[in-house]
N, C-alpha and C positions, 0 to 999 in steps of 0.2 A: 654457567654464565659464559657468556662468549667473550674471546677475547678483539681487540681492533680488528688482527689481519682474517679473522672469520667472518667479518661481515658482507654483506653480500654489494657491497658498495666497493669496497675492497679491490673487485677483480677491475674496476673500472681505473680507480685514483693509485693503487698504491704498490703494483706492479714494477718492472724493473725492463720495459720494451717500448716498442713506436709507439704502441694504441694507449700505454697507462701515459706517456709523454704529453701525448694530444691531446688525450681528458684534461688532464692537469691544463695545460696551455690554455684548454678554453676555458678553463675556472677561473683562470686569469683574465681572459676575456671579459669575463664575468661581474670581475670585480673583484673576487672572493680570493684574498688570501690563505696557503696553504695551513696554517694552523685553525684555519675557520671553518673546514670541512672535515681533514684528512684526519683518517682514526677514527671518526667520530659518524653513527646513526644517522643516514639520509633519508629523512622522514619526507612521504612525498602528499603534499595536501590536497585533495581534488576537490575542488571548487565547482559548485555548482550555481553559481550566482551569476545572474545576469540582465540589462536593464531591464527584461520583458518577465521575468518570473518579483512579481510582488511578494511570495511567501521569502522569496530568496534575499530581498534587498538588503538585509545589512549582513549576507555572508561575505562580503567585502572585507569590512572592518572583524568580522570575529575573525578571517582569517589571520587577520593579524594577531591577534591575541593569542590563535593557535602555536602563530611563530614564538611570540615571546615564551609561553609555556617551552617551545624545542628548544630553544636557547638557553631557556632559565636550568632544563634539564642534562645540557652536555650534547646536544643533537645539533643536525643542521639542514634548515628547513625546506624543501621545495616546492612552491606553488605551481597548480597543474589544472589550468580551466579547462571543466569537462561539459559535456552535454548541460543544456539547460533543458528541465521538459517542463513547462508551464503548464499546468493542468487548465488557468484561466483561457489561453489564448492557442494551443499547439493542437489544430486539425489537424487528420479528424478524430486524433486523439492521443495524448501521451504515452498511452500504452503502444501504441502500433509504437513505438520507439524506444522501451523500457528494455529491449535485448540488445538494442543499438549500444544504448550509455550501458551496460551490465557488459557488451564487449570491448566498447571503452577503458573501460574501469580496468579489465583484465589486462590487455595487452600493453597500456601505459606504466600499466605496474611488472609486468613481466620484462619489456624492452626497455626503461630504463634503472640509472643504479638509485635504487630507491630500498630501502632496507626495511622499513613501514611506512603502515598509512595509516593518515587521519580524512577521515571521510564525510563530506559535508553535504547536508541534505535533508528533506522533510517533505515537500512539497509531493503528492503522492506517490508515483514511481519514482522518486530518484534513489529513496531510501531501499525496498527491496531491489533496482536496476544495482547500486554501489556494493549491496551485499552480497548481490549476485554474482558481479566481477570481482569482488574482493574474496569471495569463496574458493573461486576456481584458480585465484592467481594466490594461494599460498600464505600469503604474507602476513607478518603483525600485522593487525590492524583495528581500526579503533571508529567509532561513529560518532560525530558533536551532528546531534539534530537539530534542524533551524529554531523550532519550539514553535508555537501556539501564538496568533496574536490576541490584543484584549480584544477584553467583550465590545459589542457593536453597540449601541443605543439607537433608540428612536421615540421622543415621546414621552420620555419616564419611563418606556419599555428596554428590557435587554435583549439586545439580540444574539442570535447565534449564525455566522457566515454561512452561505449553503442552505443548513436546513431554513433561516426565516426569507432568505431568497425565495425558493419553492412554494412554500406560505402565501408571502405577499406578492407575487405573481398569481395564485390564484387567485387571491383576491381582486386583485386589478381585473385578470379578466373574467370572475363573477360581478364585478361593478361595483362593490364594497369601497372602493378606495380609487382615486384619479391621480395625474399625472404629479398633480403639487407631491402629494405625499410618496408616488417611486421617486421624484427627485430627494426628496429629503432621505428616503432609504438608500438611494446611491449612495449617500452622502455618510451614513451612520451605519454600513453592513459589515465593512472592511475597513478600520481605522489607524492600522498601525503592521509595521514588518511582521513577519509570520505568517505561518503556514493558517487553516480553518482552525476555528478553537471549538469544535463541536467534535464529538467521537466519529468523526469524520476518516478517510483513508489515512491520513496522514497521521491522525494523532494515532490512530491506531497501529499502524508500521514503526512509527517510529520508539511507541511503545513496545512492540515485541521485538525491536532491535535491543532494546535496554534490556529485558526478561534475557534473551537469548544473551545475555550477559557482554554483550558487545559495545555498550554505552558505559560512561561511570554511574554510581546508582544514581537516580533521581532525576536524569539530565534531560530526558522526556518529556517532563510538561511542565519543566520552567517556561515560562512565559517568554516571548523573542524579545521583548524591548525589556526587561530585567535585568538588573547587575548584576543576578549571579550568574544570567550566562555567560556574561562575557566571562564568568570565572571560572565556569565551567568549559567554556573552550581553551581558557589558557591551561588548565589543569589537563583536560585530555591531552593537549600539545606534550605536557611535560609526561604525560604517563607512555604515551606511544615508546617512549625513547626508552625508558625502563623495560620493555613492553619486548622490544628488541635485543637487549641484551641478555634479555631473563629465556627468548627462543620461544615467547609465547606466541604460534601463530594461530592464524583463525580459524583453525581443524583441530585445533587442542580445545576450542570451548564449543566449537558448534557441534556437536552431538545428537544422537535421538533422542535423551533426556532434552535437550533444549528444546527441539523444536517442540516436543511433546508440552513442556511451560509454556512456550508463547503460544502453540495453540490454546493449552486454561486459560492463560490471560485475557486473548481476543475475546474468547466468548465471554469470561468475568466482566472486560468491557461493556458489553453489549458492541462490540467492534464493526467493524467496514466489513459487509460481506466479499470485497476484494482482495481481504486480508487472506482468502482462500487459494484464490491462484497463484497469490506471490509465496504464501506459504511452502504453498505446495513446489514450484519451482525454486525457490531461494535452497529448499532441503533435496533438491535433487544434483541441488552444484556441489552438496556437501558428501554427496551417495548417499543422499537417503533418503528411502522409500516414502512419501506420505500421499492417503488420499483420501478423499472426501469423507468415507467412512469413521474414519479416523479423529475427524469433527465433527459426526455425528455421537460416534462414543463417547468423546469427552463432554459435547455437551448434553449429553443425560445427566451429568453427576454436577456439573459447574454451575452454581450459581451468577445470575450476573450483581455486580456489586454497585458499581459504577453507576449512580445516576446525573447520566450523565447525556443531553444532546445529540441524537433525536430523538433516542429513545428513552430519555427522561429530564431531566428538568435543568441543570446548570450547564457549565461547559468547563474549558481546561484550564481557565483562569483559577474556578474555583477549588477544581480538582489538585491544582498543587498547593492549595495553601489547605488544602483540606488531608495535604501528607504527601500526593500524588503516587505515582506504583508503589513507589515502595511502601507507604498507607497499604492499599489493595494490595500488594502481596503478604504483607502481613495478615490478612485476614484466611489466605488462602496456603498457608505453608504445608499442611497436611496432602495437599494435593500437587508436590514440588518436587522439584528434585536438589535438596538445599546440599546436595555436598559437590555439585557441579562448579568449575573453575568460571571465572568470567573474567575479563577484562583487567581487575585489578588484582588478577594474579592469586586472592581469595575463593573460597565457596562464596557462592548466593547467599547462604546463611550470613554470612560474616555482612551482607550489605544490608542486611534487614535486620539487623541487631535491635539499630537503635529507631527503626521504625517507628511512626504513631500513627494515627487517624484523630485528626482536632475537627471534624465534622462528619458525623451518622449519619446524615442524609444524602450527604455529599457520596461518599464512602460508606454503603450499608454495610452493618455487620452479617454476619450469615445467618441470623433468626428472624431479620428482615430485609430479605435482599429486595433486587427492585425485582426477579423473576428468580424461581425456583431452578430454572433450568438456561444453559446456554440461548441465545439469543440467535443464535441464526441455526437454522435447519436444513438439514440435506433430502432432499426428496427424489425419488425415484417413479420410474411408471413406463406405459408404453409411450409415451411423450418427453420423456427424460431417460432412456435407457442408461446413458452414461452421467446423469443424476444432474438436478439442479439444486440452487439453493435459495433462501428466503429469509430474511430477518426480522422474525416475526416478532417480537421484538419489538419493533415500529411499523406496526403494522394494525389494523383493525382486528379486535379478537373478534367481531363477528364473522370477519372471510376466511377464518383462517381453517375453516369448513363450508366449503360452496358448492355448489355447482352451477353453470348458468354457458347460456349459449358462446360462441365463440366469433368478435368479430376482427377479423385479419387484416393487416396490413403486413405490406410485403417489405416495404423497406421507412427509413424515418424521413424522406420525402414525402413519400407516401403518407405515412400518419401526419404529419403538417401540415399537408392539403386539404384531408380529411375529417378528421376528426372530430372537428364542429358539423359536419355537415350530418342536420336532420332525419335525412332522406336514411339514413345507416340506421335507427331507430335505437340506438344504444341505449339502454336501462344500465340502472346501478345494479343487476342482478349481471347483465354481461361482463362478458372474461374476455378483454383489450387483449390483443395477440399482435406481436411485432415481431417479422423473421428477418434473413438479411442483413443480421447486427454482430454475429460473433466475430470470433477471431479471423477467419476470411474475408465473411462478407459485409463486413464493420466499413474498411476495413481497419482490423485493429483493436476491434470486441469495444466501442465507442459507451458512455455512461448516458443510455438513451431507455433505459431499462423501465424508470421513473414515469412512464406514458402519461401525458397530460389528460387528465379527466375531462370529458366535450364540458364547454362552454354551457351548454343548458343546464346539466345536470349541476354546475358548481353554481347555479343561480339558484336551484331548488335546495341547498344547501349538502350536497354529495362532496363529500371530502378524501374517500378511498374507494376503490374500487379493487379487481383482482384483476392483474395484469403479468402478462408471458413474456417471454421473450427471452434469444441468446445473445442481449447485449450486457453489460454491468449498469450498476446506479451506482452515484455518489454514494459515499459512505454518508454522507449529512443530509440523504434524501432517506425517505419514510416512506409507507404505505403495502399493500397488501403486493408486494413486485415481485414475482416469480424470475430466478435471473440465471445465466451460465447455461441454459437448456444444453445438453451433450446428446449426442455432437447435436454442432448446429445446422442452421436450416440450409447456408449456404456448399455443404457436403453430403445432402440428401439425408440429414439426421428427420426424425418426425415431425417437429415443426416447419418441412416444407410442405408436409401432405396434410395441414387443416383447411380447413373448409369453412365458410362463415355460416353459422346457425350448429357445427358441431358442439356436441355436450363437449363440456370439459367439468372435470371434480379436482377440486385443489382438499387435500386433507393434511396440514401439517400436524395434527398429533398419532397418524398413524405412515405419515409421511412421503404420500404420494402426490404422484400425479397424473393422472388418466385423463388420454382420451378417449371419449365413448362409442369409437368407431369400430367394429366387427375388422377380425385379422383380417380377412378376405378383402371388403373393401379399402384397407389400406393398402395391402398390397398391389390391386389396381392399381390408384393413386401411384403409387411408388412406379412400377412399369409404365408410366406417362408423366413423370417427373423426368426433368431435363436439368442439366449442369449447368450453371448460369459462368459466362464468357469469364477467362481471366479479367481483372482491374487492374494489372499492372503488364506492361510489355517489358521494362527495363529496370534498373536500380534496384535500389535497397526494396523497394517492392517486392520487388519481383523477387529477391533472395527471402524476404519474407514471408509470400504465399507459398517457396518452396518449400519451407522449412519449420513451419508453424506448428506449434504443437494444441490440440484443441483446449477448451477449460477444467477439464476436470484433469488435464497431465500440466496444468502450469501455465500455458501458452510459450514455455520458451522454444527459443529454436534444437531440434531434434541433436544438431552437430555439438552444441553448446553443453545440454543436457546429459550427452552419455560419457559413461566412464571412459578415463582414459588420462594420461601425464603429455604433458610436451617439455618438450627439453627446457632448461635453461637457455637463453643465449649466451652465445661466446661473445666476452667484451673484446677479442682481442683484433 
């Protein structure tokens, strides 16, 4: 146990020269009398709420509740507004900004005297972006995730944010449904604070932040408008501070048994196939090795349990009162590493004691799961050298064996000029190809992956198709989406050299992806392929396209990613 003058707040307040003077003085400043602070755990809270992030709105008020928890426990609390990344609204997309707030995260916690953290977040990057700065900066630290909001309605129908979006847009534009009833779906998609309540990105990250034992148990897919979150955040507030004295930092639980759990989990979920980049990056801040293969492996042996939205039938509402993870890890302990430490200073084992599952359909057992095997698939080929993936899953089982012509678009301007247009003669047997989308030439690797099906075929009632591309999809979108292509098209990876009318074969059971073009003539192609113009002159841009790392290494920045310590700062 540590004693006061070893905290690392310490070097700031409780010194005996000019600089511990000045601290002190400005606490005064402050407000804060010295028995309110001094001796005592400076727990620092990063706040990710703000008016424009909707998943986010009542991290306002839990923050509070996080304080009362540090209070209640002997600590003393400090609020620290970080990055908001709005997944609704932040062109041209939250992720070009996921290294941003992950460097945030790091340096606020590094530069000042904060001795842990409580880390607030859900909404899709901010949970891997906060674990990622929290990784690299050392510290106790602790995750309260926004949670899930309720189910949507329409009708007498339930809905699910995200995936019945997708839905009823096609419908609208197959002509099924007019303008009266998207207004009343505006109105019934998104009803209440919280992040998407479907097995969406978020509920998935912030699921395998809990596995990775970095949550208190169960705190995952309590619902956001719930009273036990708010109990839930008060309780995190009060554990951080425990958390601190006991010297538990977040390199004592993040290990290669953890990530190896939260990858079983995701796939158990039937998860966000973007659960793979952040995986893969969030385990590189920690040094450690993961990569796509690595999800391929484990999902051979994992069943998915979880039915649960898009790929199966409820959402997270149900899913907690149906036990929520800790239910589904129960089912899965054999395949765990249950003597690993987590968050409350316990093994795993110890959180799943008193586990149950109060709904089987909700939470299949393993003699009826919803799929025999993990839910997203890694695939490889001369069109994926550095592998893509697929969530097949949510996906048609008839594509998930194709072949069929290829028709190209170059960027997602492109396909939205297009796409309806007749003249392109696209069957439901064609393979929709979109380049232009990854990590460069996104820019930002954008969630455009989901290619809209043309407008005629969704009148003749075509509801999936196979489609390409190096951008990502929504965790809460569906269908037969080929996503993450490595590298991508904008670094001269293969999807800059198809052609429209080339063969393409999608096989996810034996796990590729080819295209049926002779080495020769690609290599042509390849020697009259050309580097498309930087998109950025200046800024964080421009730091960004330097330093990108592609999808199958995480997308973080290269400087961020590799090993290496930086000092402490001198408080003095």
């Amino acid at each position: 146990m540590k004693a006061p003058e070893d905290l690392r707040s310490h070097r700031w307040f409780g010194g005996d020269d000019l600089r511990n003077f000045s601290h002190r003085t400005r606490a005064r400043q402050l407000g804060y009398e010295p028995e309110e602070h001094l001796g005592k755990p400076v727990i620092g809270i990063l706040n990710t709420w703000s008016d424009i992030n909707p998943c986010h709105q009542h991290l306002r008020e839990r923050a509070e509740q996080v304080k009362r928890g540090v209070w209640q426990a002997g600590g003393f609390p400090l609020e620290f507004p970080v990055a908001t990344l709005s997944e609704t609204y932040q062109k041209p997309t939250p992720m070009l900004y996921r290294n941003l707030l992950a460097m945030e995260t790091e340096e606020l916690l590094r530069s000042y005297p904060v001795d842990g953290a409580v880390l607030m977040g859900g909404c899709d990057k901010t949970t891997p972006a906060l674990l990622m700065g929290a990784a690299s900066a050392g510290l106790p630290s602790i995750f309260v995730p926004a949670g899930p909001m309720l189910r949507g309605n329409w009708r007498g129908e339930v809905l699910g944010s995200g995936t019945d979006m997708w839905k009823y847009w096609d419908e609208r534009r197959a002509g099924t449904i007019g303008d009266r009833e998207l207004a009343e779906l505006e109105r019934g998609l998104a009803r209440s604070p919280g992040h998407c309540m479907t097995m969406g990105t978020a509920s998935t990250m912030t699921s395998a932040a809990e596995v990775l034992g970095l949550t208190l148990p169960g705190a995952a897919s309590i619902p956001a408008v719930d009273s036990a979150h708010h109990r839930m955040a008060a309780a995190s507030g009060a554990r951080i501070v425990g958390m601190v004295w006991e010297d538990l930092t977040i390199a004592k639980i993040l290990d290669e048994r953890a990530y190896a759990d939260a990858i079983t989990t995701v796939l158990a979920l039937g998860g966000s196939t973007n659960a793979v980049i952040h995986l893969i990056a969030m385990a590189g801040r920690s040094g450690i090795s993961l990569s796509l293969q690595d999800f391929d492996a484990i999902a051979r042996r994992v069943p998915v349990l979880a039915n649960i939205r898009p790929g199966g039938d409820w959402l997270m509402e149900d899913f907690y009162y149906a036990g929520g993870l800790p239910g589904l890890l129960s089912r899965l302990t054999d395949l765990l590493h249950l003597d690993r430490i987590t968050v409350t200073g316990r093994p795993l084992a110890d959180s799943l004691a008193d586990a149950r599952v109060h709904n089987d359909d909700v939470i299949r057992p393993r003699d009826n799961p919803v799929a025999s095997e993990g839910g997203v698939a890694v695939l490889r080929g001369n069109l994926a050298p550095g592998g893509a993936v697929i969530k097949h899953i949510a996906a048609d089982p008839a594509l998930l064996t194709h072949t069929g012509p290829a028709v190209v678009f170059d960027n997602y301007a492109d396909l939205k000029k297009r796409i309806d247009d007749p003249a392109l003669g696209i069957t439901a047997d064609s393979v929709l190809v979109l380049r232009g989308s990854g990590p460069l030439g996104g820019p930002g690797m954008p969630e455009y992956g989901m290619l809209p099906i043309p407008a005629h075929l969704l009148e003749q009632g075509v509801r999936d198709m196979v489609r390409i591309s190096d951008a990502r999809m929504s965790g809460t979108s569906y269908g037969a989406c080929v996503l993450h292509v490595a590298p991508e098209s904008h670094v001269g990876g293969p999807l800059a050299l198809v052609r429209d009318g080339d063969l393409i074969t999608l096989d996810v059971p034996a796990r590729t992806l080819q295209l049926q073009v002779d080495d020769a003539d690609l290599e042509r192609r390849r020697a009259a392929w050309s580097a498309p113009a930087p998109r950025f002159e200046r800024g964080y841009g421009a730091l960004y396209a330097e330093h990108i790392t592609q999808a199958d290494e995480g997308c973080d920045f290269d400087f961020l990613a590799r090993a290496g310590a930086n000092p402490e700062p001198d408080a003095g």
